[in-house]
N, C-alpha and C positions, 0 to 999 in steps of 0.2 A: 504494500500500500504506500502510495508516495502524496507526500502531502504538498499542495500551492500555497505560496506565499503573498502576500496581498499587503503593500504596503499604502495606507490611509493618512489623511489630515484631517486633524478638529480642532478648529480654534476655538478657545473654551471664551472666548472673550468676546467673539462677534455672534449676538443672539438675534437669531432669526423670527421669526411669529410662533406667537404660543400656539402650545398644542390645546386648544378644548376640551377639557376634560369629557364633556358627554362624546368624544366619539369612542370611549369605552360605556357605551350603553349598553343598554338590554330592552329586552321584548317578550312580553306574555302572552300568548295568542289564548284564545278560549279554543285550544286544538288539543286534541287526544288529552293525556294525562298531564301538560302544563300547567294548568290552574288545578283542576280538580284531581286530587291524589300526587301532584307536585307541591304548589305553595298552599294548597288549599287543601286539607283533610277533613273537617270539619268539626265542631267543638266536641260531640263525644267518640272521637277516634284516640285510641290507646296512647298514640303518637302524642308528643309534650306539642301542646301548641294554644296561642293566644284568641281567641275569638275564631278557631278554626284554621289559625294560620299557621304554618310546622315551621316551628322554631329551629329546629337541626338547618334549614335551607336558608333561613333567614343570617343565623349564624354566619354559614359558611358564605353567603353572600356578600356582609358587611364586611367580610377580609377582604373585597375584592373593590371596596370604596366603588362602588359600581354608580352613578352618578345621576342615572335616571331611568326610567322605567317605562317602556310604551306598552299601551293596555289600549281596548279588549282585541286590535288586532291590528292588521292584518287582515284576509278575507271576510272574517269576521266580523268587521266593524261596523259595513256596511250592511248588514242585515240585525245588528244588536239596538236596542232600542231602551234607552237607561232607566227611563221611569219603568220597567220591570224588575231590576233591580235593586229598587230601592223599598224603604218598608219593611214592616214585619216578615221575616222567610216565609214562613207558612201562609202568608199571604199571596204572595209574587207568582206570577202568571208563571207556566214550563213555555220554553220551546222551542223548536228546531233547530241544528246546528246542520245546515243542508249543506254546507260545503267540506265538515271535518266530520264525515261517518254515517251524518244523517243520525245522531243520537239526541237526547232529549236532553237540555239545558232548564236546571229548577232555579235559575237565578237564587242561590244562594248567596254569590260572588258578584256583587254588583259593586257600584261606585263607594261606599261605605268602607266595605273591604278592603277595596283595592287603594284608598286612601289609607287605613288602617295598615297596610303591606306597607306603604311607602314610607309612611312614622316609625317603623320598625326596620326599614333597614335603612333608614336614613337618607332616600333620594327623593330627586326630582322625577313626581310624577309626569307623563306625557303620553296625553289624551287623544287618539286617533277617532274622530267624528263621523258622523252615518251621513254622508253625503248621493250614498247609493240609494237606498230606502228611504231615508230620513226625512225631517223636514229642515228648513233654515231654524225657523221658529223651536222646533227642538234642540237643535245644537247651539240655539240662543241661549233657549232656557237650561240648559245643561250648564254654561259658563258664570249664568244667574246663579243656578243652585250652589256652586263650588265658589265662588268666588267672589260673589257680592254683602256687603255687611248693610245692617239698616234695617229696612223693613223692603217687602216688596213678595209676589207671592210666592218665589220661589224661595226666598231668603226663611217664610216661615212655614212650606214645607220641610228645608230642611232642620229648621229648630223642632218640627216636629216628629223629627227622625232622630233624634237626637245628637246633632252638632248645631252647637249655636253657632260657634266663631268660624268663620269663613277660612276655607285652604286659599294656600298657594298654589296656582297652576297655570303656571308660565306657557307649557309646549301645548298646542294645540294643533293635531293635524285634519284638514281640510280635506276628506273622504281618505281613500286606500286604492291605488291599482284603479282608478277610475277608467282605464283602457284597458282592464278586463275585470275580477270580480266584481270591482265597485262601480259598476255601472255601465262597462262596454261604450264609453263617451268616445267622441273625439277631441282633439288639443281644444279646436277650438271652444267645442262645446263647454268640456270643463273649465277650460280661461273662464270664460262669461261664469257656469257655477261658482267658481272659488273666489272670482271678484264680488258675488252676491253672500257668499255661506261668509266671507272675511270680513264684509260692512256689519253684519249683525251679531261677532263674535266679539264684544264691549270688552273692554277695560274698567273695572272696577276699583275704585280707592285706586292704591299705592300696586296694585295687579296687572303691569302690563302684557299679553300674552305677544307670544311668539309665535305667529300663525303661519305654519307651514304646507304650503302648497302639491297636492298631491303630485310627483312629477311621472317622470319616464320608464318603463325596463329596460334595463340594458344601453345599448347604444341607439336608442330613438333620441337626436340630438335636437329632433324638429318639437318634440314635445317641448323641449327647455323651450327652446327660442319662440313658442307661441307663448307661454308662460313671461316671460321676460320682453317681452315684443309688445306685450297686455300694459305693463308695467311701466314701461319706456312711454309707450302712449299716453299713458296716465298722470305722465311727469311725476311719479313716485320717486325715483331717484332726489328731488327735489324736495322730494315735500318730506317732512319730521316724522312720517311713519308710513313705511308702506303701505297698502293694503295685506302682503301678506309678505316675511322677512325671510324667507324659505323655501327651496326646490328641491322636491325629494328624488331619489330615484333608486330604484333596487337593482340587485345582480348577485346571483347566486353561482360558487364552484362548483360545476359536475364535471367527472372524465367523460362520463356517456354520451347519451342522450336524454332528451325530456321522456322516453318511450323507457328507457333502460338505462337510469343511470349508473349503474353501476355497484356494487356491492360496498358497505363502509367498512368491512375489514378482509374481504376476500377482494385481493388486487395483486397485480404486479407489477413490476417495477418502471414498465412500459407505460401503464393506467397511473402510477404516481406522478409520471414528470408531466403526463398531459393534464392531469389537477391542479400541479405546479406554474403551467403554461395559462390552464386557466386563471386562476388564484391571481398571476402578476398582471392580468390585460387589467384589472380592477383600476392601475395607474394610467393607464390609457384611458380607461373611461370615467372618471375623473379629473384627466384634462380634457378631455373633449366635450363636456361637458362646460368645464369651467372657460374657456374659449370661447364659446359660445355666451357665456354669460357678461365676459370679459367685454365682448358686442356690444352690452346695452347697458351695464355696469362695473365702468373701470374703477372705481372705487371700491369694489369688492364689498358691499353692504348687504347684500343678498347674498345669504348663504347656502352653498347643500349639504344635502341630510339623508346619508344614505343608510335610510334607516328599515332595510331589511340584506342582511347579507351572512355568507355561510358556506358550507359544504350543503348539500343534497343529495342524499343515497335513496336506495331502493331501502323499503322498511326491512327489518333484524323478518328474517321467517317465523312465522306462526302469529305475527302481531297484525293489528287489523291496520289494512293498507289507507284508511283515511288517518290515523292518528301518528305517520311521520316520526315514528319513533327509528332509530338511530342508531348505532353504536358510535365509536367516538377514539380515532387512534391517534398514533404519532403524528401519523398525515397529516391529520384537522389539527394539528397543534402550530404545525410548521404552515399550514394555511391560516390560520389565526397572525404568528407572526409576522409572514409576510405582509400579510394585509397593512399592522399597525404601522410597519417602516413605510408601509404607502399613504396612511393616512397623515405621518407625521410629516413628510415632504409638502403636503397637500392644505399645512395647516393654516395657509391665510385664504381659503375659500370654506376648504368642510371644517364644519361648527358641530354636526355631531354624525357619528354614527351606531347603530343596533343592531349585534350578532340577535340572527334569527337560528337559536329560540337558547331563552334562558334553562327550562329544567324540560326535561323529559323528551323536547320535540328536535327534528334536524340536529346541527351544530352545538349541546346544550352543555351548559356547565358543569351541571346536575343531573345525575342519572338514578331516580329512585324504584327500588323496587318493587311492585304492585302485593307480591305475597307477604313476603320479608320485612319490610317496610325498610329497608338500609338505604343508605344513602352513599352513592360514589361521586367523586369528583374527578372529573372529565381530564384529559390531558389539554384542552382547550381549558379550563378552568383556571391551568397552572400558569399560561400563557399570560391569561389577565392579570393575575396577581404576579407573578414575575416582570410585568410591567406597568403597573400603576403607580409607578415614579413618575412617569412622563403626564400625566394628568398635570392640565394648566402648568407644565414648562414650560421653558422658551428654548426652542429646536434650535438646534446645531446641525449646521453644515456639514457633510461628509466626502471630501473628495476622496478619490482612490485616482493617482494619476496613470496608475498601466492598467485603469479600467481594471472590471472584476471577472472571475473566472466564468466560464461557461459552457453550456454543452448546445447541441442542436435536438431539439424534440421535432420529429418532421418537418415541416419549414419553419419554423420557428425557435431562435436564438432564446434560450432560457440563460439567466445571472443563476448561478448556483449560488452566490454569498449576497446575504441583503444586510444593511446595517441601516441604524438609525442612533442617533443620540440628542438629549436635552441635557439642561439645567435648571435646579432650582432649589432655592433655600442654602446653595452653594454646595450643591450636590452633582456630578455629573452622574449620568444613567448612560450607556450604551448599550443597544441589543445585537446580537449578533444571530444571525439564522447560514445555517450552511444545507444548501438544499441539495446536494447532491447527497445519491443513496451512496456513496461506498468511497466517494475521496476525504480526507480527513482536509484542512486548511489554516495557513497561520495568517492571523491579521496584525499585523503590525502599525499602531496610530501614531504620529507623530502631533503630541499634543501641546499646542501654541496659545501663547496669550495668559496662561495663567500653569498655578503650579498645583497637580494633583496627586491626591496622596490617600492613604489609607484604602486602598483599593479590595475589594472583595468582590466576591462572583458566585454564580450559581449556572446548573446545567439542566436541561430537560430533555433526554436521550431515551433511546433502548436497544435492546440488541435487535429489534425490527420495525421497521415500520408499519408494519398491521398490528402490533403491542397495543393493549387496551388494558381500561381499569376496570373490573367487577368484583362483585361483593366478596368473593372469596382470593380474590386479587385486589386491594382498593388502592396499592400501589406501583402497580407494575411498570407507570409511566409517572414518576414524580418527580419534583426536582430535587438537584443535591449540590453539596459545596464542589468547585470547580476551583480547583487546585493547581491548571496549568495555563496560568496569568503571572506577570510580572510586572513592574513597573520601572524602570529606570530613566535617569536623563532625558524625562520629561517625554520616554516612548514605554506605550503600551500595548505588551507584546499578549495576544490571546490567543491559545491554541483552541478549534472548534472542529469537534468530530464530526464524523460524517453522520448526514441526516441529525442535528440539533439544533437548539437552541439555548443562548447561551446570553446573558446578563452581567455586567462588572460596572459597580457602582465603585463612585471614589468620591472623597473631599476637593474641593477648589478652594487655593489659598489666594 
């Protein structure tokens, strides 16, 4: 095995745009066992939990400073209707969940809850709106009920729900996938929606909300630029508040197809680098995206929000094929990382993004078991917490001047080594990802502008890449001390094995 050498520059001294903390978000879909039998057990389940909420997931959550929370979906949003949710349980309407099983929803977990989640693991809620089904007038009153103080008659429906004092809810999104579950529109069509659903989503007291615009899949770049094109007409740029401060857009990793993605632990090594291939185009669409927004707002005030994104496999066998359930390997760890080195280059446009899905569904944290009731934590879980140092840094530069290693995946040039680094609180963080399956690699930084010290490091490896964590394995993909780092005359030198991920934080004097 012969290892490349990669020699790197980070000047610790010139700080780039902060990284936004929410694009280590998350997302709860009302899909398969995510809400219900994930965060939600309900009060008399054996399981330790607060008003129905499992405390073990909330725990392991709060390690991961996770920043905000997007609820009730996703496809879902667009057919969910909240005053069912609220109220006495025993009272609250059941009903269909036609697009994850066709299984029957008893509104247990309505907005009460799902605020109640958010005081307990400490984030910012973020509210995806029924612009599909819905009405304007209900996603009014919806922003009434959460957010308005005084009198008014939503303010005392909800004191007679029992919360007097009004939340905080900042994010508010403007339908879902409105160019297919949420409503099969066109650009244009939804422009006109989202400039009508954004005029009657108020600002209450000291509440201003952050209304974000349902956008594109993938590389539909015309959807942005009817969105921004709405905008630009509108002289919003100009004026002290948009109509809506956000453009979303999804993209999800598969090797397959949408027919046959592929299995999430039965793969080879062929199926991993075109994951890989996939996972890195995320940067390309991202700029292509922001390009186009670039068109109509070069001040960068409009932000995106790519807030559904992941791996997608074919569901584990034996489990029912609407609930999206998953396994969860090396793979999806080193696609995680990749991802976050793309979101941090990217940090003076994207304001936030949301791995799809937090517990039990796709890409998830948390992996609980239905009999068992145990709880695993994903190799993707490690990812997040091995990098929630970079929340609200100021990103750092990384050249490599002989360019970085690479291989050829069918016509396409794949970077086998991705790096990123910040600062803050006078801490530097750099991640390292080495994505080739079988070369080992030394990064060598030659670190300018200031003097760092006290360096330590951690590794997230295994001896395969289909490696996974289950209850009777809960660590067979964890991280550990990473003991071949040095620091000298102001160069830091990191050895990073093949297929890892790897972290070395230091002091800045």
């Amino acid at each position: 095995m012969s290892n490349t050498s990669v020699p790197a520059v980070i000047n610790v001294d010139l700080e780039g745009p902060v990284i936004n903390r929410h694009v280590y978000g998350h997302f709860a879909e009302h899909l398969g066992r995510c809400i219900y039998g994930g965060f939600y057990v309900g009060e008399d389940s054996d399981i330790p939990n607060e008003g129905g909420i499992r405390l073990d997931v909330v725990e392991a959550l709060r390690a991961l400073d996770i920043p905000n929370l997007r609820w009730p979906g996703g496809c879902f949003a667009d057919e969910y209707h909240w005053m069912d949710g609220i109220g006495p349980k025993d009272e609250r309407p059941s009903m269909i969940n036609t697009h994850w099983g066709g299984v029957e929803e008893n509104n247990h977990f309505g907005t009460h809850e799902f605020m109640a989640l958010c005081e307990l693991l400490g984030t910012e809620p973020y509210i995806s709106g029924n612009v599909g089904s819905g009405t304007v007038r209900e996603m009014s009153e919806w922003v009434e009920y959460l957010t308005r103080d005084g009198d008014s008659p939503m303010v005392r429906l909800r004191k007679a729900n029992g919360r007097q004092e009004p939340w905080r809810v900042k994010f508010w999104g403007l339908g879902n996938e409105t160019w297919g579950c949420g409503g099969n529109m066109s650009a244009g069509h939804y422009a006109d929606e989202a400039r009508r659903y954004a005029t009657y989503c108020r600002d209450y007291g000291d509440n201003k909300l952050y209304r974000i615009a349902a956008g594109a899949a993938d590389f539909s770049y015309d959807w942005t630029e009817t969105l921004m094109k709405q905008l630009s007409h509108l002289g919003c740029q100009r004026a002290e508040r948009p109509l809506y401060q956000a453009v979303s857009v999804h993209y999800y990793t598969i090797a397959g197809t949408w027919q046959d993605k592929g299995s999430a632990t039965e793969f080879d090594t062929d199926e991993y680098y075109e994951t890989m291939v996939k996972a890195a185009r995320t940067d390309e669409l991202l700029t292509g995206h922001s390009n186009v927004m670039d068109c109509y707002d070069e001040q960068k005030t409009i932000g995106i929000v790519l807030d559904e994104w992941g791996t997608w496999w074919n569901v584990e066998p034996g489990t029912n094929p609407g609930f999206l359930y998953q396994q969860n390997t090396l793979r999806d760890a080193l696609v995680a990382s990749l991802h976050f080195d793309i979101f941090h280059r990217h940090a003076d446009r994207l304001v936030m993004a949301n791995i799809a899905q937090t517990v039990n569904v796709l890409q998830a944290m948390i992996l609980t078991d239905p009999d068992s009731g145990a709880l695993v934590l994903t190799p993707t879980y490690h990812v997040f917490e091995m990098n929630k140092g970079h929340q609200d840094a100021s990103s750092l530069r990384v050249d490599t001047p002989d360019g970085l290693p690479s291989r050829e995946v069918g016509s396409t040039r794949l970077d086998t080594v991705s790096v990123s680094a910040s600062r803050k609180d006078g801490r530097l963080l750099v991640s390292l990802s080495n994505l080739d399956a079988d070369e080992d690699v030394d990064v060598e930084f030659d670190l300018r502008g200031g003097s760092v010290g006290e360096v330590s490091s951690r590794i997230l490896t295994a001896g395969a890449l289909q490696e996974h964590n289950a209850p009777d394995a809960p660590e067979a993909v964890a991280p550990r001390v990473h003991e071949e780092v040095s620091l000298a005359d102001g160069r830091l030198r990191v050895h990073v094995p093949a297929h890892s991920f790897v972290t070395v934080e230091g002091t800045i004097a």
